[in-house]
N, CA, C and O atoms as CSV, one atom per row, in Angstrom:
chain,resi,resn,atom,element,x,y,z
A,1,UNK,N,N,-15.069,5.447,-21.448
A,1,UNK,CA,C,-13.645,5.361,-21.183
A,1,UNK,C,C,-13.318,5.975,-19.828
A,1,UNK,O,O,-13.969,6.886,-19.317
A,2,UNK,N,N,-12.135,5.329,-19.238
A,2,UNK,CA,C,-12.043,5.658,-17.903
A,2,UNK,C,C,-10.647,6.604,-18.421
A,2,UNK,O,O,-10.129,6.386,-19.516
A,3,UNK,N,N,-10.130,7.672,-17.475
A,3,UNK,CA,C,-9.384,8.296,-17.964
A,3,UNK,C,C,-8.099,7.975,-16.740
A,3,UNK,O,O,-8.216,7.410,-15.653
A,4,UNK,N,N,-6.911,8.553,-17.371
A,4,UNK,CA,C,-5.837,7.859,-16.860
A,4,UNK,C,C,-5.697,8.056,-14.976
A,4,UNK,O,O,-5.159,7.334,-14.136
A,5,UNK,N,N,-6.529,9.505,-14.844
A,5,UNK,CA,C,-6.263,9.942,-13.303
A,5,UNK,C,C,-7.341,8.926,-12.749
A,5,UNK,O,O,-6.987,7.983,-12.041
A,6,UNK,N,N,-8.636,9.135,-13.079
A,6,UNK,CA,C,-9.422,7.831,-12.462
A,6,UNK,C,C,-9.044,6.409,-12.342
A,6,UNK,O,O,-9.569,5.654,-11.524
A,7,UNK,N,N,-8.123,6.061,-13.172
A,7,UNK,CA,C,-7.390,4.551,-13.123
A,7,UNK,C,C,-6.874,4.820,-11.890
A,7,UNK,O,O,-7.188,4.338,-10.801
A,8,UNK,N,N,-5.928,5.762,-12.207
A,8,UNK,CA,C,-4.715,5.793,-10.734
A,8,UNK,C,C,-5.486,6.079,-8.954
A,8,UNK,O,O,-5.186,5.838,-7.785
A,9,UNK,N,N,-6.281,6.540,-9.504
A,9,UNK,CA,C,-7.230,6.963,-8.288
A,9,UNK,C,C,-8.133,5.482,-7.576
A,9,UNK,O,O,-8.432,5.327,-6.392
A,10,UNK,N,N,-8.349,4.746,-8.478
A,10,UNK,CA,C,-8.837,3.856,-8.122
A,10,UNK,C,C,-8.170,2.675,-7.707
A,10,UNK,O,O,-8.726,1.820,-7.018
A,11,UNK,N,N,-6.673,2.574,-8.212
A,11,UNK,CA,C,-5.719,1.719,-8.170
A,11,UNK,C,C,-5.281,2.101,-6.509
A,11,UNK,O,O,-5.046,1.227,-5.675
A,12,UNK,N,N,-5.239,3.241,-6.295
A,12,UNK,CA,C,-5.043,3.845,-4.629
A,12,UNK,C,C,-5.575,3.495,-3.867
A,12,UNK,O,O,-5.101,3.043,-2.825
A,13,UNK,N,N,-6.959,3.613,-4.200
A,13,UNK,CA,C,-7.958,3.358,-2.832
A,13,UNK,C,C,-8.038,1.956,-3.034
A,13,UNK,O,O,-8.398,1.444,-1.974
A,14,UNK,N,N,-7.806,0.820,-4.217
A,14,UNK,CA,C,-7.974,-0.525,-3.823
A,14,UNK,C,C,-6.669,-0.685,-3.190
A,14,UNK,O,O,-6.840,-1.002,-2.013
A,15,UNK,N,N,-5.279,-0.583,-3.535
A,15,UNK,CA,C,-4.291,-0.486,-2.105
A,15,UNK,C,C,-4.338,-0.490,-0.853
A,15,UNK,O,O,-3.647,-1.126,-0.057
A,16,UNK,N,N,-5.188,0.250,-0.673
A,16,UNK,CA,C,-5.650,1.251,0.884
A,16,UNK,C,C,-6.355,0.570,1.678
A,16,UNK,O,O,-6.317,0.418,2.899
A,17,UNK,N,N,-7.276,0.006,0.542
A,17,UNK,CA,C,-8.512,-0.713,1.004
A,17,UNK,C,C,-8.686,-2.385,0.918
A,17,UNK,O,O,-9.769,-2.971,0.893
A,18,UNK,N,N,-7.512,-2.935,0.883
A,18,UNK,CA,C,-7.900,-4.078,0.819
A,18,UNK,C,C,-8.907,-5.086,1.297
A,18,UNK,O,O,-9.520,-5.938,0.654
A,19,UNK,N,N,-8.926,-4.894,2.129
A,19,UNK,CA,C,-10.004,-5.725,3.143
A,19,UNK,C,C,-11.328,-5.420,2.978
A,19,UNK,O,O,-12.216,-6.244,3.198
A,20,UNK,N,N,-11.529,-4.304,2.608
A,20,UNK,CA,C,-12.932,-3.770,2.209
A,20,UNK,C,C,-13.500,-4.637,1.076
A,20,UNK,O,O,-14.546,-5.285,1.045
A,21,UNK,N,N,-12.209,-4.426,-0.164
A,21,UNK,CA,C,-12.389,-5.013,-1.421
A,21,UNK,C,C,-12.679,-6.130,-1.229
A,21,UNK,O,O,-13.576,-6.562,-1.954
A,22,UNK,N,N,-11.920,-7.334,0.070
A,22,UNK,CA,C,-12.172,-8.542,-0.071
A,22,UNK,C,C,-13.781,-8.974,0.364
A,22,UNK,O,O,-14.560,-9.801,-0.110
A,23,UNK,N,N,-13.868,-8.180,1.292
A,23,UNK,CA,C,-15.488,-8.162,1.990
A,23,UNK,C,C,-16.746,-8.272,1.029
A,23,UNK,O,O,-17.651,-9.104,0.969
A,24,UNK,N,N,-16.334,-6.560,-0.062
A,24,UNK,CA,C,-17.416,-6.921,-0.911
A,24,UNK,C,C,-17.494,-7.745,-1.923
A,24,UNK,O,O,-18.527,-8.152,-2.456
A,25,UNK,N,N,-16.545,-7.964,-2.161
A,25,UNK,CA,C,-16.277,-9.260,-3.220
A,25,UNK,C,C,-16.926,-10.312,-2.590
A,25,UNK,O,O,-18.037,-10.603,-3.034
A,26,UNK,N,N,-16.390,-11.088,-1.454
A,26,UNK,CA,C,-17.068,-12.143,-0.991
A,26,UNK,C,C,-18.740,-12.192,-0.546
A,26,UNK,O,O,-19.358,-13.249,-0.420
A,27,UNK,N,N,-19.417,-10.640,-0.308
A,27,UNK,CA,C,-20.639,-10.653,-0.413
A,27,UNK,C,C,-21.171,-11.012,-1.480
A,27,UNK,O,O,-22.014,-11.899,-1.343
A,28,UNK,N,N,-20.922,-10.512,-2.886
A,28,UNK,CA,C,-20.888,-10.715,-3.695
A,28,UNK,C,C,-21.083,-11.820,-4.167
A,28,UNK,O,O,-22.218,-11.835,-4.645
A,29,UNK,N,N,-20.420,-13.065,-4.332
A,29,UNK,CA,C,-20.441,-14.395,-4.354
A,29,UNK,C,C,-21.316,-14.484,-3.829
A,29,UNK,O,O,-22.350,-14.347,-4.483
A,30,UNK,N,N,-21.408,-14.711,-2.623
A,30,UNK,CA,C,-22.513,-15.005,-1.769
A,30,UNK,C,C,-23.860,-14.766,-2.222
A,30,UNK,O,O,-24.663,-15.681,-2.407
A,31,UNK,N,N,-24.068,-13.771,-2.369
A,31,UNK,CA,C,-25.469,-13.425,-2.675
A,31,UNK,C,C,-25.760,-13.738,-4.040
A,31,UNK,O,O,-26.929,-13.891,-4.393
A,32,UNK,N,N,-24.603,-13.870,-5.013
A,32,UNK,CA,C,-24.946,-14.672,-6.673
A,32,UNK,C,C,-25.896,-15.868,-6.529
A,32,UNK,O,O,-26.966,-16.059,-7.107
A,33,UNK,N,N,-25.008,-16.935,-5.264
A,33,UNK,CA,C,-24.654,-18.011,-5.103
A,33,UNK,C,C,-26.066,-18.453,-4.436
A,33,UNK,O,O,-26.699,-19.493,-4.618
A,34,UNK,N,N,-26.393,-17.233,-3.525
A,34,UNK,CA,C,-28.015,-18.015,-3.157
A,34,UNK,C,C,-28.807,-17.580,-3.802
A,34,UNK,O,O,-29.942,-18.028,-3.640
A,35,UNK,N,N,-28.575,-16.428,-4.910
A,35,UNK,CA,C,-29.598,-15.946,-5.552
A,35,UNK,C,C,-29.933,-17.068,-7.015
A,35,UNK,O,O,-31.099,-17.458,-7.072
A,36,UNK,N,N,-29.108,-17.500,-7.991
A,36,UNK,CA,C,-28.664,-18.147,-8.600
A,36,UNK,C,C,-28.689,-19.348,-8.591
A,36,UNK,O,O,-29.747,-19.888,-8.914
A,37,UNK,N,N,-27.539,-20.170,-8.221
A,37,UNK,CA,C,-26.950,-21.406,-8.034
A,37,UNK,C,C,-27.198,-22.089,-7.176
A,37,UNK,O,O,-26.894,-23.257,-7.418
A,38,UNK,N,N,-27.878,-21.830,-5.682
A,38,UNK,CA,C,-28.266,-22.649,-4.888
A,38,UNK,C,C,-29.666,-23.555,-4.789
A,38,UNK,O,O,-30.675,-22.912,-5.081
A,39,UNK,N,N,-29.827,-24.609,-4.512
A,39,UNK,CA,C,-30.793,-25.853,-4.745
A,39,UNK,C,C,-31.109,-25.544,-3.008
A,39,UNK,O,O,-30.363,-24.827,-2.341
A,40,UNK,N,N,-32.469,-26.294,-2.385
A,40,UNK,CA,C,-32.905,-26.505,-1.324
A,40,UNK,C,C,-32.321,-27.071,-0.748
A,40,UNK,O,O,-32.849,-26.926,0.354
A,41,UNK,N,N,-31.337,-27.840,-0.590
A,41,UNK,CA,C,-30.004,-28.390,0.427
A,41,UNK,C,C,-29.247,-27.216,0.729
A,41,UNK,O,O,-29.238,-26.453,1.695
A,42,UNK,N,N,-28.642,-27.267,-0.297
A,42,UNK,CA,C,-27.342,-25.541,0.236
A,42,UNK,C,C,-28.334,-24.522,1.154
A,42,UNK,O,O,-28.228,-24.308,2.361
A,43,UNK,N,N,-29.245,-24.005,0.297
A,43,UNK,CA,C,-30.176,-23.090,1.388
A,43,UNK,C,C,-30.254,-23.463,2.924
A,43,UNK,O,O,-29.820,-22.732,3.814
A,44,UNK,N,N,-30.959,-24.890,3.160
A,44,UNK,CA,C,-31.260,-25.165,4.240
A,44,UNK,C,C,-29.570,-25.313,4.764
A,44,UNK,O,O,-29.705,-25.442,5.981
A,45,UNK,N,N,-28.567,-25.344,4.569
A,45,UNK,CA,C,-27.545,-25.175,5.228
A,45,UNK,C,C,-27.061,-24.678,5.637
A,45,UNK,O,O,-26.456,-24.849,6.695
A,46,UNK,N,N,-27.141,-23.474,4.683
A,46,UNK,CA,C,-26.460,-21.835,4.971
A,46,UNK,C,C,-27.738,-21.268,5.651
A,46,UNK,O,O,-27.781,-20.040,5.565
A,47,UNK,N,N,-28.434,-21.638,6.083
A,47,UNK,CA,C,-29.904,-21.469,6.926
A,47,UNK,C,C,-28.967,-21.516,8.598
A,47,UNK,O,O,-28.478,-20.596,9.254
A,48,UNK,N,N,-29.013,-22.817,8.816
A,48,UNK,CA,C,-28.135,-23.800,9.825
A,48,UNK,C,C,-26.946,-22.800,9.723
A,48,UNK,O,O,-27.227,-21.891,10.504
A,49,UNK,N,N,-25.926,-22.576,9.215
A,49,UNK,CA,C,-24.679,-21.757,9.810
A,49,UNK,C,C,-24.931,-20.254,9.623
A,49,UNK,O,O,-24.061,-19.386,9.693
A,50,UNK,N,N,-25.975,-20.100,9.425
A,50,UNK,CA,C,-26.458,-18.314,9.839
A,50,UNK,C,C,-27.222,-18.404,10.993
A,50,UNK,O,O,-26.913,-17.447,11.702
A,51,UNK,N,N,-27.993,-19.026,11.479
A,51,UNK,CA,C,-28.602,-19.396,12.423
A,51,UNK,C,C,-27.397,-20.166,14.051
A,51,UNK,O,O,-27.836,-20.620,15.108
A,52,UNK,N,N,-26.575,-20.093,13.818
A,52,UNK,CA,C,-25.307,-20.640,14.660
A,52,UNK,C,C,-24.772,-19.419,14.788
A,52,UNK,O,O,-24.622,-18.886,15.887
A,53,UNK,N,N,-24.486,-18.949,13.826
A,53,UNK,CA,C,-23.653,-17.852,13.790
A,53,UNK,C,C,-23.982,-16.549,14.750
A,53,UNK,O,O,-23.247,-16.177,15.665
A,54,UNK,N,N,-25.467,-15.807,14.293
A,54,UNK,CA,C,-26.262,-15.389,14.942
A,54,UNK,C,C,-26.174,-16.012,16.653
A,54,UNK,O,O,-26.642,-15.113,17.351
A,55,UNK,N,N,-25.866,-16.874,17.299
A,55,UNK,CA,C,-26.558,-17.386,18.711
A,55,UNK,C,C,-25.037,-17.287,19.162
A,55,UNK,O,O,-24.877,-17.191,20.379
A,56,UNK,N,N,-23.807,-17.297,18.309
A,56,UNK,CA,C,-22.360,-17.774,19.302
A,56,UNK,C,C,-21.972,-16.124,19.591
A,56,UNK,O,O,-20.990,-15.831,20.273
């Protein structure tokens, strides 16, 4: 059980922190998504726009 000050405490810093929250969240996905769910097309793609990404 989480207790009522740790709720509120945590409810603060996700306020505070939005952008952080969105960051790791979307790592998150990400790394499910190639760990998981991705087939040898998607890979070799997200290969190609990490590899772009990296050079601009």
């Amino acid at each position: 059980m989480v207790s009522e000050a740790q709720k509120r405490a945590k409810k603060k810093w996700d306020d505070k922190n939005k952008d952080k929250n969105r960051i790791y969240r979307y790592r998150s996905y990400a790394r499910k998504f190639i760990r998981d769910l991705a087939d040898k097309d998607d890979l070799k793609d997200l290969d190609e726009l990490i590899h772009k990404r990296l050079n601009d």
